[in-house]
Phi, psi and omega in degrees: 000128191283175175204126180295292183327336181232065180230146197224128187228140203285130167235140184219141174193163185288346218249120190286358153312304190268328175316305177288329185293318169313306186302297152322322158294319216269310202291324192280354165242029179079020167283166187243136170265116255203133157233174201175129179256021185190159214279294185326328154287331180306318192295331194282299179306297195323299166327321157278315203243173184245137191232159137262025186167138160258139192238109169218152173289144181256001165230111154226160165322082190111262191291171148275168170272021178286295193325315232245323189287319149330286214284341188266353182270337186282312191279332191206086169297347227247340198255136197279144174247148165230143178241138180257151182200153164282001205243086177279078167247109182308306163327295167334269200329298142355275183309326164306293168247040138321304205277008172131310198315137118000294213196161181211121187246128141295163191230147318309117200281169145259127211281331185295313186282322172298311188288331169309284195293331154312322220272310191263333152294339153298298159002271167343313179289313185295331179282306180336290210305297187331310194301297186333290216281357174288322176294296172320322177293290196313330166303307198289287173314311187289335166256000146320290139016285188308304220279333171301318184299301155330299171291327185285308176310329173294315170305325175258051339082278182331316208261357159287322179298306168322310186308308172303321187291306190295306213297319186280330185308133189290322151334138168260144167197132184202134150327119142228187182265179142340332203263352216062003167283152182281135173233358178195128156237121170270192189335296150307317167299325157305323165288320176311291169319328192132331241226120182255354167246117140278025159272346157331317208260357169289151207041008176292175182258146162277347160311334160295358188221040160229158200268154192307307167334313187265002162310311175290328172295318203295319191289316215230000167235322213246339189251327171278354184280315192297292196277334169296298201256001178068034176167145161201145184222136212202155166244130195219125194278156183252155163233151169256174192301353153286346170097327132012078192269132189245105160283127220219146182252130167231104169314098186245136201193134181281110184267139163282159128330145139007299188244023173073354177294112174343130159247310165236155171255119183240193198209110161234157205236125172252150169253148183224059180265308182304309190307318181294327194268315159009299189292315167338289184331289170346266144014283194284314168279000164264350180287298186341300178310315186273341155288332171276332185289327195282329174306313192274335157290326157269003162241000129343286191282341157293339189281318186289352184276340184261343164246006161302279196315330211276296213303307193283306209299316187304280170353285187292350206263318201281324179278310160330306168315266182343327172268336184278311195263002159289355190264319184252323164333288172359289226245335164306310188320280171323284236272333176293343186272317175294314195276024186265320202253341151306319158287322150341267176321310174288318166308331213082356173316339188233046163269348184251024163236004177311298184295356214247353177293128019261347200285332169228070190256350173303320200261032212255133198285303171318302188298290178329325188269000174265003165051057177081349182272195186256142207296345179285316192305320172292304156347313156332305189295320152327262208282150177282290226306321186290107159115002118339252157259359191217135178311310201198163190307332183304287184306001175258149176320312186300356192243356157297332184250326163318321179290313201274026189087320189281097166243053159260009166231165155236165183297176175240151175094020151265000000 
C-alpha cells in the first residue's frame, strides 16, 4: 500500500522556474520534493538518500537527462525515472523508454497526469521491491526448504546406519520419550528384558522392569540427575518380563534438539551376568585360599614350635658336647702331664731337685703337676720303697745319696 506522505521524489532541471513550480505542486498534494539543477548533483544525492522515483528534464546543461538516466540504472535499476522534455517528439519518447524510463512527459504538463504518473511509478516501485523482497523470502525459503531436505536425508541416512549399528550390538540400547515409554530397544537389549518382539516393547513404561526397591532411587535420584546434568552411568539390575534379574551397567543420557531442548531418554545397557558370576568365583576362591592359608599356618606354626623345641634340645645337646669335650681335652691335658711326669720320675729325673726343697721345688716338674702339693706325696705313688719301708724321702737312702751329691750311683734293686 503506497503512503503518499512519505514518498520522496528527486526532480532535477536546469530551469529553476520549473523546479519550484513542480516542488510546490508536489508539496501540495503530499509528496516529500528533492530538487537538483544538474544531472550530476543528482547522481551525488542518489548515493546518499534513497528516492522513490526521480523526475528529470532531458535538456540540460552538462549530462542529459539520457545520461542521467543511464547513470540511476547503473546505480538503482530497480528505481523508475520519468522524463520530461519541451519537444513533443516520438522519437525521444521511443528512445526514453529503449533506455529503461518509466513514463515520458511533454512540457507544458497537466499537473493531474504528471501526479498520476509519479503515483503510478511509486507504485511501480513498491510491487518491484515487494516482488524483490518476495523473491528473496522465496529464495530464502527454498533453500531453507533444500537444507530441511538435505538434513531430514541425512538424518535418515544417520538413522539407518544407526539402526544397523544397534541392530548388530551386542550392547542393549533403548529409546523412550520424557515420560519414560519405550519408543524403541533393539535386539540385545530385548533379550535383557525378556521381550521376543521388538516392537513388544513399545509403550511399555520403563519403570516396569525396575524392581520396587530401586523405584524410588530411578524417581527421586537417577532420572532427575539425568534431566539435571544430561547423563548419569550406574549399576543397577534390570527384571525382565519373566521375573528374570539381570545385573547391568547402564549409561542413561538425554538426547536434545536443534535448540538443545530434551527430547529423548535413551539408554545402553551391558549386561554384566558372566562378570558377576567371575567375581562370585573369585570370590568363593579367595575364601577357599585363606582357609587353606590359615590351615596351613597353623600347621606351619606348629611345625616351627616343635622345631624351636628340637633346635634347643639340638642346642643343649651341643653345648653339653661342647663342655665334655673342652673337659676331656682338660683331662687328656693332665694325664699327659701326669704321664710326663711319671717318665720323670721312672727315669730317676726328679731326684735332682729333691736336694734344693723347698727353694727350687717351683721349678721341680712333679710339683707343679701336682698343682702345689708335696713332691713326696706324688712320689709315693711312684717310688716302691715310700710307704714300705720308709715313712718319707728323708729316710730313704736314695734321697741320702741324692743330698749328698752322689748320684753316679744307685741303690740297688730300684
Amino acid at each position: 500500500m503506497i503512503q503518499e506522505k512519505a514518498i520522496k521524489v528527486l526532480i532535477v532541471d536546469d530551469d529553476p522556474l520549473i523546479l519550484d513550480a513542480i516542488s510546490f505542486m508536489l508539496k501540495e498534494v503530499g509528496f516529500s520534493p528533492i530538487t537538483c539543477n544538474n544531472a550530476k548533483d543528482a547522481i551525488t544525492l542518489m548515493k546518499k538518500d534513497s528516492f522513490d522515483t526521480v523526475l528529470s528534464d532531458i535538456k540540460m546543461h552538462g549530462l542529459s537527462g539520457f545520461e542521467l538516466l543511464e547513470k540511476i540504472k547503473e546505480v538503482n535499476s530497480e528505481l523508475p525515472v520519468i522524463l520530461m522534455t519541451g519537444y513533443a517528439d516520438v522519437d525521444n519518447a521511443i528512445n526514453a523508454i529503449k533506455k529503461g524510463a518509466f513514463d515520458f512527459i511533454t512540457k507544458p504538463f497537466i499537473p493531474e497526469h504528471l501526479i498520476q504518473s509519479l503515483k503510478k511509478a511509486v507504485k511501480y516501485h513498491d510491487l518491484i521491491l515487494t516482488e524483490i523482497k518476495h523473491k528473496k523470502e522465496l529464495e530464502l525459503t527454498n533453500e531453507a526448504l533444500k537444507n530441511e531436505i538435505n538434513k531430514s536425508k541425512f538424518l535418515q541416512e544417520q538413522n539407518i546406519i544407526f539402526r544397523q549399528f544397534a541392530e548388530a550390538s551386542g550392547q542393549g540400547m533403548g529409546m523412550a520419550d520424557l515420560e519414560g515409554n519405550v519408543t524403541y530397544t533393539n535386539p540385545a537389549l530385548s533379550r535383557i528384558i525378556g521381550i521376543t518382539k521388538t516392537e513388544d516393547t513399545c509403550q511399555i513404561n520403563i519403570r516396569k522392569y525396575y524392581s520396587e526397591e530401586d523405584l524410588p532411587k530411578l524417581e527421586n535420584e537417577i532420572l532427575p540427575e539425568v534431566f539435571e546434568r544430561g547423563h548419569k552411568t550406574l549399576e543397577i539390575p534390570l527384571i525382565s518380563a519373566n521375573g528374570n534379574i539381570t545385573p547391568t551397567i547402564q549409561s542413561i543420557f538425554l538426547i536434545r534438539d536443534e535448540h538443545g531442548k530434551p527430547f529423548y531418554l535413551a539408554n545402553v545397557v551391558t549386561d554384566i551376568s558372566e562378570r558377576k558370576r567371575i567375581e562370585n568365583e573369585l570370590r568363593d576362591h579367595h575364601d577357599r585360599l585363606e582357609e587353606l592359608v590359615t590351615e596351613r599356618t597353623e600347621a606351619l606354626n606348629e611345625r616351627v614350635q616343635d622345631l624351636e623345641k628340637f633346635y634347643e634340645m639340638s642346642v643343649g645337646r651341643e653345648m653339653r658336647m661342647i663342655e665334655l669335650k673342652k673337659r676331656i681335652s682338660q683331662l687328656e691335658s693332665e694325664l699327659s702331664d701326669y704321664r710326663e711326669a711319671k717318665n720323670n720320675i721312672n727315669q730317676n729325673n726328679c731326684w735332682e731337685y729333691w736336694d734344693c726343697l723347698p727353694e727350687r721345688r717351683n721349678d721341680c716338674p712333679a710339683y707343679k703337676l701336682n698343682s702345689g702339693r708335696s713332691c713326696f706325696d706324688l712320689a709315693r705313688n711312684y717310688c716302691p720303697r715310700v710307704g714300705r719301708e720308709y715313712d718319707n724321702c728323708w729316710e730313704c737312702p736314695w734321697y741320702k745319696i741324692v743330698k749328698s751329691d752322689v748320684k753316679s750311683e744307685k741303690v740297688e734293686g730300684t
